[in-house]
C-alpha positions as CSV (number, residue, x, y, z in Angstrom):
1,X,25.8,54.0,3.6
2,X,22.4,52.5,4.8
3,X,20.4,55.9,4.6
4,X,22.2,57.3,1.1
5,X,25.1,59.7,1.0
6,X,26.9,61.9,-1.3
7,X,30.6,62.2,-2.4
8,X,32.7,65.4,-1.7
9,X,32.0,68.4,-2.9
10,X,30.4,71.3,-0.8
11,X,30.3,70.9,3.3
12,X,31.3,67.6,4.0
13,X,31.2,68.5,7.8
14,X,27.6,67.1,9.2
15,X,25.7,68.9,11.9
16,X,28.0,68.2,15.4
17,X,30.9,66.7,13.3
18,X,34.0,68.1,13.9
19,X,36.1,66.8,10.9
20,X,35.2,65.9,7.6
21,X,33.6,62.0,7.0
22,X,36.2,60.2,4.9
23,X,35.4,57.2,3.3
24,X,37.0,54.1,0.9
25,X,35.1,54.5,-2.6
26,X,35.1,52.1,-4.8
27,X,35.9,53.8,-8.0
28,X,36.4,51.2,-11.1
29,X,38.4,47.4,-10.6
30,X,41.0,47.5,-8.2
31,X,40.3,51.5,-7.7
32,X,39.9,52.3,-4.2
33,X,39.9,56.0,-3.0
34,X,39.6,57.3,0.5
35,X,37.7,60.5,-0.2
36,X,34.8,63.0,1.9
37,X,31.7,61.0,2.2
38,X,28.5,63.3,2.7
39,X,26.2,61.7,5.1
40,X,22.2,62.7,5.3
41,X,20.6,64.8,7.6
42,X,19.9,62.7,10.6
43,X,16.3,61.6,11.4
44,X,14.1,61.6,14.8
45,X,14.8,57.7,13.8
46,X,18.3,57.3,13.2
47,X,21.8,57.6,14.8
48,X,25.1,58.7,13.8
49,X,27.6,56.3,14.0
50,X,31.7,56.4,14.4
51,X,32.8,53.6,12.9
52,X,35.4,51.4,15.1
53,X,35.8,48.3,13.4
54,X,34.8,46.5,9.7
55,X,35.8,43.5,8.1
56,X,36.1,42.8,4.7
57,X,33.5,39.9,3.3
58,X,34.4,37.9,0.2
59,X,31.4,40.3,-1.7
60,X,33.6,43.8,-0.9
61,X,36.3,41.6,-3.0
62,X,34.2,41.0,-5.5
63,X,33.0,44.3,-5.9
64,X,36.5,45.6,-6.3
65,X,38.2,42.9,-8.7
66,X,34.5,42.5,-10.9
67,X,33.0,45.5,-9.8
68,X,29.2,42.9,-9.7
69,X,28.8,40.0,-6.9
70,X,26.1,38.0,-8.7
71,X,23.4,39.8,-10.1
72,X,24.6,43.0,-8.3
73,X,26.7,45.3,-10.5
74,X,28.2,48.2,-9.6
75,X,27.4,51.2,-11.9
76,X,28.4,54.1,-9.9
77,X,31.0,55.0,-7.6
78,X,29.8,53.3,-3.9
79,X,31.5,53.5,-0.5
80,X,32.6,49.7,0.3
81,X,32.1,47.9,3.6
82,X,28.8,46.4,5.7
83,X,30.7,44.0,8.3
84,X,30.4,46.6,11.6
85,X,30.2,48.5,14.6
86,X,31.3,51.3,16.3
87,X,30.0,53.8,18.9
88,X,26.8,56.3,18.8
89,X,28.1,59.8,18.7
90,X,24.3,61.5,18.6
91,X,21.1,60.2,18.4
92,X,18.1,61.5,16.7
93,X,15.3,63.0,19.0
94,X,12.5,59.4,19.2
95,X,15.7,57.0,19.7
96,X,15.3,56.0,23.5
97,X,16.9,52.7,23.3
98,X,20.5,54.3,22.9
99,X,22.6,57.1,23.6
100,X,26.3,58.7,22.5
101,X,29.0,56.9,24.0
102,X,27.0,53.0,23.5
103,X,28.8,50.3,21.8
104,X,26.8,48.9,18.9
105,X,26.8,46.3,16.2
106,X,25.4,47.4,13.0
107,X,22.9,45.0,10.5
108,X,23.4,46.2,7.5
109,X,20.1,45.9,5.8
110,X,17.2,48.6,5.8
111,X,14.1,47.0,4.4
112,X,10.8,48.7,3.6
113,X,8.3,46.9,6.3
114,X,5.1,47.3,4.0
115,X,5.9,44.4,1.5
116,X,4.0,41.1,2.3
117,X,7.6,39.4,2.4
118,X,8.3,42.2,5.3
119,X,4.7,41.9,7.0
120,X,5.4,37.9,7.0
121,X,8.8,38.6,8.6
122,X,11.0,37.5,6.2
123,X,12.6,40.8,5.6
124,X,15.9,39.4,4.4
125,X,13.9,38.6,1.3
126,X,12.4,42.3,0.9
127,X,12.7,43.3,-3.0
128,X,13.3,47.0,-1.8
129,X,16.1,46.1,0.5
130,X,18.9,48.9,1.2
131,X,21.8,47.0,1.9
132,X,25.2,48.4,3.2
133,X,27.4,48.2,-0.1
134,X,25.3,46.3,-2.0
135,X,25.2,49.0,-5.4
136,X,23.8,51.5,-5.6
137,X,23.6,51.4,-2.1
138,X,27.1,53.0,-0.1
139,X,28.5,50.8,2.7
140,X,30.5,51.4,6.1
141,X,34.3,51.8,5.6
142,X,33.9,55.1,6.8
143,X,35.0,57.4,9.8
144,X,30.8,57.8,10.7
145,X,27.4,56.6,9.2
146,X,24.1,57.1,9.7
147,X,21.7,54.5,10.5
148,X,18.1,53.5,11.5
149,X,18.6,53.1,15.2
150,X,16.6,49.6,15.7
151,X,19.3,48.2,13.1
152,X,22.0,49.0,16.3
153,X,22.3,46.7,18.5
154,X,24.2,47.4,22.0
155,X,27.3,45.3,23.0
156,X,27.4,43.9,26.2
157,X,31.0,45.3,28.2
158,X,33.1,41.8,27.3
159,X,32.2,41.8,24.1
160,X,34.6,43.8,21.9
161,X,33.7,46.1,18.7
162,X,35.8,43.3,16.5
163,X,34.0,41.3,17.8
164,X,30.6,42.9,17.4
165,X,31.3,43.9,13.4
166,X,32.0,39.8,13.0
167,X,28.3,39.4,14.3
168,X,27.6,39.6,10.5
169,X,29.3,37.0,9.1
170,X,28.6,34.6,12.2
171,X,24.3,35.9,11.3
172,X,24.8,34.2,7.8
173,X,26.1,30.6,9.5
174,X,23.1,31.4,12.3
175,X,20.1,32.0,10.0
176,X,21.7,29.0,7.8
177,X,21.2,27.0,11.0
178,X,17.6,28.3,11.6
179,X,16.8,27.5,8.0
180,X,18.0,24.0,8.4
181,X,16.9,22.9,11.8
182,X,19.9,22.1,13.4
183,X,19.5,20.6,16.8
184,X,21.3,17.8,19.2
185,X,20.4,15.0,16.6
186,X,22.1,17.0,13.8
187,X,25.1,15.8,11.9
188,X,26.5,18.4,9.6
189,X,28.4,18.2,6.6
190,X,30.0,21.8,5.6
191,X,31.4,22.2,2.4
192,X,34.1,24.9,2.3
193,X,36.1,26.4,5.0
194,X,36.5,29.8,4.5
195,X,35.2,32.4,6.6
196,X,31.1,31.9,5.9
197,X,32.1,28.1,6.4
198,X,34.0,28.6,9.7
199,X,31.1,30.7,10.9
200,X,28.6,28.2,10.0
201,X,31.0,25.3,12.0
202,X,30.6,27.9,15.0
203,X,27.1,28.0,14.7
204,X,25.8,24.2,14.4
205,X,28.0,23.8,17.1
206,X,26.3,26.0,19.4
207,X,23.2,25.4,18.1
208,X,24.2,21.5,19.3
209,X,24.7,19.6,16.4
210,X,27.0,16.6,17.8
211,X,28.9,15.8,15.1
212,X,30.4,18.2,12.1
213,X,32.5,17.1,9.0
214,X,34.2,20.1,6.7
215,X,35.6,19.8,3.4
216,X,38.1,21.8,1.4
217,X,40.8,22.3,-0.9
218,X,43.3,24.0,1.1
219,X,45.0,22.3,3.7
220,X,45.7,25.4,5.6
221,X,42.0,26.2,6.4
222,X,41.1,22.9,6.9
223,X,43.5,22.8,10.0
224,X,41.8,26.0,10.9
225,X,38.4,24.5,10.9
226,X,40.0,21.5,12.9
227,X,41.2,23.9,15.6
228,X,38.1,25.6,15.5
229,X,36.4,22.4,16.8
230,X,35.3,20.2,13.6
231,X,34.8,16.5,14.3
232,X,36.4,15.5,11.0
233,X,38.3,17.3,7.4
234,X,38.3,16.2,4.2
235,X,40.7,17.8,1.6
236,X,39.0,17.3,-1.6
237,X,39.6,18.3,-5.3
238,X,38.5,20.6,-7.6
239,X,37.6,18.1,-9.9
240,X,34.2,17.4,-10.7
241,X,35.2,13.5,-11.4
242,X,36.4,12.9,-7.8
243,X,33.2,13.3,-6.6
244,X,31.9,9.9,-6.2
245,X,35.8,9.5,-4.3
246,X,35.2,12.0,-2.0
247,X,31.8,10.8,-0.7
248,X,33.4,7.5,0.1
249,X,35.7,9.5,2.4
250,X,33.1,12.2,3.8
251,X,30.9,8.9,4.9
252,X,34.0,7.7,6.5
253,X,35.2,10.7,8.3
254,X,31.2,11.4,9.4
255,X,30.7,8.0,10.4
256,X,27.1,8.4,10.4
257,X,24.2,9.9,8.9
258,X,25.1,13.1,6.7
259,X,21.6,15.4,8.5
260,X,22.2,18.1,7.1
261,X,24.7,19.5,4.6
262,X,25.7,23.4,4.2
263,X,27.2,23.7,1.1
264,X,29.4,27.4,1.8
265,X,31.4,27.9,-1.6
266,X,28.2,27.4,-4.3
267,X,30.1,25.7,-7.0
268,X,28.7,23.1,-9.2
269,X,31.4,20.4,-7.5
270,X,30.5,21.8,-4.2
271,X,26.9,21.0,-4.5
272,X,27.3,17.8,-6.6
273,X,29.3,16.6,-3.4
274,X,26.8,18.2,-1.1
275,X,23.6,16.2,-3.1
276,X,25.3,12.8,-3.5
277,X,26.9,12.7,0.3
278,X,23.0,13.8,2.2
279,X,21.5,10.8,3.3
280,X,18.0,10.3,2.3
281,X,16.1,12.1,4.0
282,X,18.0,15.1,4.7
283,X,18.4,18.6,3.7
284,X,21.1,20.6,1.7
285,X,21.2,24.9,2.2
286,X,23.0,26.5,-0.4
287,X,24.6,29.3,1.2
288,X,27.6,30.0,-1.1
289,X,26.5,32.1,-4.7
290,X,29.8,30.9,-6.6
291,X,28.1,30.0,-9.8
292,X,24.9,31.4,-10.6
293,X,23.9,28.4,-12.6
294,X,25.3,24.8,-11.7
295,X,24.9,21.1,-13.2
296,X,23.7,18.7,-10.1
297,X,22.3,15.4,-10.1
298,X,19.3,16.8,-9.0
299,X,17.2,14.0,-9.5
300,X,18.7,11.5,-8.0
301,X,18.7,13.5,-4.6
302,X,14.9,14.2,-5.8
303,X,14.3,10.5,-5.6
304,X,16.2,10.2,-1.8
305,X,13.6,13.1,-0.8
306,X,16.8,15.4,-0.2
307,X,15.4,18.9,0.5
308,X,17.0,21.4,-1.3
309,X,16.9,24.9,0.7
310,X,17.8,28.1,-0.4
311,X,20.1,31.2,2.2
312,X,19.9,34.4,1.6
313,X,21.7,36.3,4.6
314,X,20.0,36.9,7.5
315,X,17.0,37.8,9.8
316,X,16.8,38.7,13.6
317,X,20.0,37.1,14.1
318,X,22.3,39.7,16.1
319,X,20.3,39.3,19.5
320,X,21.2,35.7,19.3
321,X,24.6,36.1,17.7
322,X,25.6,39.0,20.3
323,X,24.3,36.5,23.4
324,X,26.7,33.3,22.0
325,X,29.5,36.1,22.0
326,X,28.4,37.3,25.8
327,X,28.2,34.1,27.0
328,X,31.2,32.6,25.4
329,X,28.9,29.4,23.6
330,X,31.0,31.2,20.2
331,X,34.9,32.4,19.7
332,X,35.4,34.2,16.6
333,X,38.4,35.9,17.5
334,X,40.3,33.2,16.1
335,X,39.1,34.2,12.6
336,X,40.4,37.8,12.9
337,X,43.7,37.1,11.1
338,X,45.1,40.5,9.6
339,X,44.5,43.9,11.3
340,X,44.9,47.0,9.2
341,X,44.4,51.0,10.2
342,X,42.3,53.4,7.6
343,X,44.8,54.6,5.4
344,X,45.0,55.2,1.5
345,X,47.8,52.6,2.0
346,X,46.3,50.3,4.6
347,X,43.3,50.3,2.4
348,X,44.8,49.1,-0.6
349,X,46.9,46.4,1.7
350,X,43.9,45.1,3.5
351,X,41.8,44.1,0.5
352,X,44.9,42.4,-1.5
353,X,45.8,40.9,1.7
354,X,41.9,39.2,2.2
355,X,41.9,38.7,-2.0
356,X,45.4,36.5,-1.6
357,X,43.8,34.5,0.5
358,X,46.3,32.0,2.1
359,X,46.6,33.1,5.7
360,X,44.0,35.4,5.7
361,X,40.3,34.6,7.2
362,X,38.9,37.8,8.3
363,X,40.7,41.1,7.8
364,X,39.3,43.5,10.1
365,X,40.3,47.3,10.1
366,X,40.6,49.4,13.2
367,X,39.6,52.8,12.3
């Protein structure tokens, strides 16, 4: 978890914990273990946390079938999980903001505020950054955590703790926006819909973007994404000599101006497409890391003045992704598919059930 942690051995039962902290280690590929988690001493700072609901994210799979999600490699044993929320059960003694019983939504980032990157606000970019499951750092698939308290955000009363854990995912599709500009003049291509590319639909639609094209390869999303409110779907190909093809069609389906494309999968097709269907002019944000190095006709989007702009998860986003949730501008219920209880079983079910794929958006356990 965010603050550190042990594995069992010794006293696993925290000061005003009445049972021991289990949590789902990941131990080599495809070796999960539900076993006591040993969580720090809490600080004036920090709360303690029971954990209600998390969500697998594509990294958690990663980190299980690779054991390394880009340039992260897991070297260690590490308790999986950072999509969350649950309820404060104690508080440490300068936390005035919240109180046991409060339903909160955790970000799952602790950065170090003294970096220039920090001091500049740009936190998300902060080389020291503790990140929920993100080696060495332990994650939140656990009965409790403990966390910095300004990092847990209430949840208003119609807003439920599902809900409140998917307020990660939905950040990456807001700050996405933010970093793009999306307004009322904004037509948006999105390139992949799986769960960070149905987030980012949700988003540039509430952040008023009037017109919004998705592309896939699966036609079982795509009809997802068209429920889900896109303007137009495009099933594509995964090869790289369709390209050309497909941005015949994307133009057609857009029927105007490609603004702004988010390209959600990070493939070297993905962003070829992504470059080559912009309009001059425009802007493309990588948010998907599915190659770390890719071929693109760069220079030819160079020479439309196609700005190229890099995502890297999020910053001050859960105010604004908890008030779209409140106030009803964002749904993501729809994108809870597959519900699972925190079992050695369950826990083993859940991730092959989100690694399948098919069916499966957002599997959510209830714990």
């Amino acid at each position: 978890m965010g603050k550190g942690g042990m594995s069992h051995g010794g006293d696993e039962r925290g000061e005003g914990e009445g049972e021991e902290n289990m949590a789902a280690w990941l131990l080599g590929v495809n070796n999960l273990k539900i076993q006591p988690f040993i969580l720090p001493p809490l600080g004036p700072h920090d709360v303690r946390v029971g954990m209600k609901a998390v969500g697998i994210c594509g990294s958690d799979v990663h980190y299980l079938k690779k054991l390394r999600c880009a340039h992260f490699i897991v070297k260690e044993p590490m308790v999986i999980g950072h999509e969350c929320a649950g309820i404060i059960e104690e508080v440490g003694t300068e936390v005035k903001s919240l109180v046991p019983g409060d339903r909160v939504a955790l970000e799952p980032g602790i950065s170090c505020w003294r970096c220039q990157l920090c001091k500049e606000g740009r936190y998300n970019l902060c080389p020291d950054m503790k990140f929920f499951a993100t080696p060495p750092v332990h994650g939140s698939l656990a009965n409790r955590v403990v966390h910095p308290a300004d990092l847990c955000f209430k949840l208003p009363d119609n807003v439920s703790l599902e809900e409140g854990a998917m307020c990660e995912p939905l950040s990456v599709g807001v700050h996405a926006c933010r970093r793009a500009n999306i307004g009322l003049e904004s037509n948006v291509l999105i390139m992949g819909a799986g769960p960070i590319g149905l987030v980012t639909l949700l988003a540039a639609r509430a952040f008023g973007a009037p017109r919004i094209v998705i592309v896939d390869v699966d036609d079982y999303r795509l009809s997802v994404a068209k429920d889900l409110g896109a303007d137009g779907i495009v099933k594509v190909s995964t090869n790289i000599q369709d390209v050309a093809e497909e941005v015949v069609q994307i133009h057609k389906a857009m029927g105007a101006t490609v603004d702004v494309t988010f390209d959600c999968a990070g493939f070297d097709k993905t962003m070829s497409t992504a470059l080559s269907a912009t309009s001059a002019g425009g802007k493309v944000c990588l948010v998907g890391m599915g190659h770390n190095e890719m071929m693109v006709p760069l220079t030819s989007a160079a020479a439309r003045e196609v700005d190229v702009v890099g995502v890297f998860r999020y910053k001050n986003t859960w105010p604004l992704c908890i008030e779209f949730l409140r106030s009803g501008k964002i749904d993501v219920k729809p994108l809870i598919t597959h519900r699972f209880g925190f079992s050695q079983q369950e826990v083993e079910e859940a991730f092959e059930t989100s690694a399948r794929g098919g069916t499966a958006i957002k599997v959510m356990f209830n714990l």
